[in-house]
N, C-alpha and C positions, 0 to 999 in steps of 0.2 A: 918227528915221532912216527916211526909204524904205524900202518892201519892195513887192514887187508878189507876190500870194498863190498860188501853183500849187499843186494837189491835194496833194502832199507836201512839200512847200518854200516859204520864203519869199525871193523874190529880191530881194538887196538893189542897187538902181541908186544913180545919180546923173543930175540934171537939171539942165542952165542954164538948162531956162525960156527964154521969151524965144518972139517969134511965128515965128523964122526957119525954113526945112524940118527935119525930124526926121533926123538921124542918129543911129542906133544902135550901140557899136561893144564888141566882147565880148574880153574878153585873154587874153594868153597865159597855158598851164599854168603852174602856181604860180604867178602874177602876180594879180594884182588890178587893180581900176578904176583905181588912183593911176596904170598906166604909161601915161593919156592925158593926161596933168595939160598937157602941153605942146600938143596938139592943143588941150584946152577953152581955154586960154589965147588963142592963133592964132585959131580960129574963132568962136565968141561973140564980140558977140552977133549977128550976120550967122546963124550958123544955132545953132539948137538940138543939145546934145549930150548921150547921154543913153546914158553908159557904166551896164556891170551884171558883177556880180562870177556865176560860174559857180557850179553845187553843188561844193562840196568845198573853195572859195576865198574869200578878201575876208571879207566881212562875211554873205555868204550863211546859211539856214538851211536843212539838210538832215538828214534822218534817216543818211546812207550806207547807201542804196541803189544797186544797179547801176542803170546809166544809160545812154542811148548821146546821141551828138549829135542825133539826132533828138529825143530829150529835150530837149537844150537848144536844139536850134529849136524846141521849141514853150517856153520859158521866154521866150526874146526876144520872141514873140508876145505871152506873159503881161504881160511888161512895155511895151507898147504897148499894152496892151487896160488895162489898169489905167493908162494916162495917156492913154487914149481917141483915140491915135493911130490911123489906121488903114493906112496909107501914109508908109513911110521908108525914108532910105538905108540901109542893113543891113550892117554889115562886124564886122572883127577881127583881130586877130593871133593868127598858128596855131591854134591850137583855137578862137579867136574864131572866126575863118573857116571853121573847119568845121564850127561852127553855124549861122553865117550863108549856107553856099550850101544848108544842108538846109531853112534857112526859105526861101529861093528858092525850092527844092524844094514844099517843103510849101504852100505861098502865096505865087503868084508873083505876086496883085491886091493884096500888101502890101508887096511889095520893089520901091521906085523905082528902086533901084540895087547894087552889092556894092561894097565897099571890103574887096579882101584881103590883107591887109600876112604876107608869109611862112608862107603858106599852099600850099595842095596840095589835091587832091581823092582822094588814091591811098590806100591802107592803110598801115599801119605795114611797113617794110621789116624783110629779116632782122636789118640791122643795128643799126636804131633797139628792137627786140622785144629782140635780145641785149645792149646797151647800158643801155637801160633798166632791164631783171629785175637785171642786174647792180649799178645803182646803187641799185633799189627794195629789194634782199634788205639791201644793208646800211645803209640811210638809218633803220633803226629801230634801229640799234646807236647811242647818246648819244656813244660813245667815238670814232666817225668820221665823226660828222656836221658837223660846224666845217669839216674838207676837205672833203667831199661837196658842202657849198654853195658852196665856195669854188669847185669846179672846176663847180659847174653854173653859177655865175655868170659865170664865165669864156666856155664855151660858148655862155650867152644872150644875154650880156650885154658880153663881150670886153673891151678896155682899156677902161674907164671905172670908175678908183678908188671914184668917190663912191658911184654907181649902185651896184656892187658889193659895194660896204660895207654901205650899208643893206640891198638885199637877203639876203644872206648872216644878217645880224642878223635879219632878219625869219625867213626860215626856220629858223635854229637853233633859236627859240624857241617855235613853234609844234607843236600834237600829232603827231606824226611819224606817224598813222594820220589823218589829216584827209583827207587825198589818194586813200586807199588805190580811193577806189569810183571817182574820178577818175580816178588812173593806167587802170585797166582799162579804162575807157570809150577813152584816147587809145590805147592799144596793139591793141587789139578791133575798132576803127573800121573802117569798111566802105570798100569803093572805092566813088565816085559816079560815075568818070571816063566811062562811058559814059554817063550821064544829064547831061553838062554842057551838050550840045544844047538841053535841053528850056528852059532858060535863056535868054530874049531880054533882060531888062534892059541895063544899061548896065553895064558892070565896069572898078574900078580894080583890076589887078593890080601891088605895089609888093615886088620881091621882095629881101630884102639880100643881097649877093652872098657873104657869109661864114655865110650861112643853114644850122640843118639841114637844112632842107628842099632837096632837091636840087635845082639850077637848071634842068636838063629836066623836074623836074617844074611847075614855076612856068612856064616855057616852054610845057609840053603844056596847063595849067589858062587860061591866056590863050589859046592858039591853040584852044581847042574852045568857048572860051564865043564866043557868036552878036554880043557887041556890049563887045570890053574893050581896054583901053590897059595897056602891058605900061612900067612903069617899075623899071628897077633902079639901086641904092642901092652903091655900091662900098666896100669896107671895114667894111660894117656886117653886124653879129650879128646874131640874132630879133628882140630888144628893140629894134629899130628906132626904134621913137617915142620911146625915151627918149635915145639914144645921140645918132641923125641928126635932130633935130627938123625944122630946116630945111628940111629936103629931103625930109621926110613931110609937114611942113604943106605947102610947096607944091607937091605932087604932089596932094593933098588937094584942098588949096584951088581949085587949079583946075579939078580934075575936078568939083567941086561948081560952080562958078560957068558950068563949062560945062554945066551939068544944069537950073541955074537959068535959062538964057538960053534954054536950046528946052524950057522949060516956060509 
């Protein structure tokens, strides 16, 4: 099993291999590597893809410690630097993405490009902060978490039985305190939205239009980055890549191939 070694963590990825450019792509809260399964299908072997599960998620190893995304930008670095990349596309879905505009941030001579699938650059709102505490106080109660995943699935994930199924089952089962240093880092999170200037790369912004993230803010995250293409997704929840494939790979795909042509 991959891991790529940070000071206090071991991040566990996945890699297609293959000599095509490096895309990196990091997923949504409670989700894992598996919600690209349909992108690595689509793009391989044309380019390389090399999903990585977050501390507190997937297959990761973490002590639970506090964290913030600046943390996990420099963990995505860790996992290019332990597969001797130095230069790749860098994206994700919501918290992927707000790792990956902080590695922007952080090292803009390693980020060829963003790929932000329902994302934002803004802090936690009042309502997402009261929302949250509210389903976090009682996700540690065994006796109503079977609904609690049920209605988060719903939320992420929308009408799609299958999708929903499995994840629901995933979460039930799992330590109901795994997330806990996670949650805090996604409710804590800093605004960048002034710093989006500083950002020349090249940006896919792909937002689904039944997103939590709210559409003006996906709006304002495209309209301040210095070089991005604003695609949105109608009918479709966070989980976008797993629900809308179609119309994530080829918003992907061609943002990619248009990257490859003025390279």
């Amino acid at each position: 099993m991959p891991f790529a070694r940070a000071i206090d963590a071991e991040i566990h990825y996945e890699d297609t291999g293959g000599d095509g450019p490096v895309v990196l792509l990091g997923h949504e809260f409670f989700m894992d590597t598996t919600m690209f399964a349909a992108q690595v299908t689509a793009l391989a072997p044309d380019y390389r893809i090399v999903t990585w599960d977050a501390r507190g998620h997937g297959r990761t190893r973490d002590e639970g410690l506090p964290f913030t995304y600046w943390t996990a930008a420099r963990d995505a670095l860790t996992v290019l630097d332990h597969l001797g990349v130095h230069r790749a596309v860098v994206g994700g879905a919501s918290q992927g993405g707000f790792s990956a505009l902080r590695t922007a941030l952080l090292s803009p001579d390693r980020v060829a490009a963003l790929v932000l699938i329902a994302t934002e650059a803004h802090p936690a709102s009042a309502l997402e902060l009261e929302t949250a505490h509210w389903f976090l106080d009682r996700w540690s109660g065994p006796g109503s978490r079977y609904l609690l995943a049920e209605q988060l699935a719903g939320r992420l994930i929308g009408d799609d039985p299958w999708h929903c199924t499995i994840w629901t089952q995933r979460w039930v089962t799992r330590d109901p305190r795994a997330t806990e240093a996670a949650a805090n880092c996604l409710l804590a999170r800093d605004s960048i939205v002034d710093r989006l200037s500083e950002i020349a790369c090249p940006a896919l912004v792909i937002h689904p239009a039944l997103a939590g993230v709210p559409r003006r803010n996906a709006v304002e995250l495209a309209r301040r980055l210095a070089d991005s293409r604003f695609v949105e997704i109608p009918g479709a929840h966070q989980a976008v890549t797993m629900t809308h494939p179609a119309a994530v790979n080829a918003a992907l795909g061609a943002f990619l191939d248009e990257l490859a042509l003025s390279n």
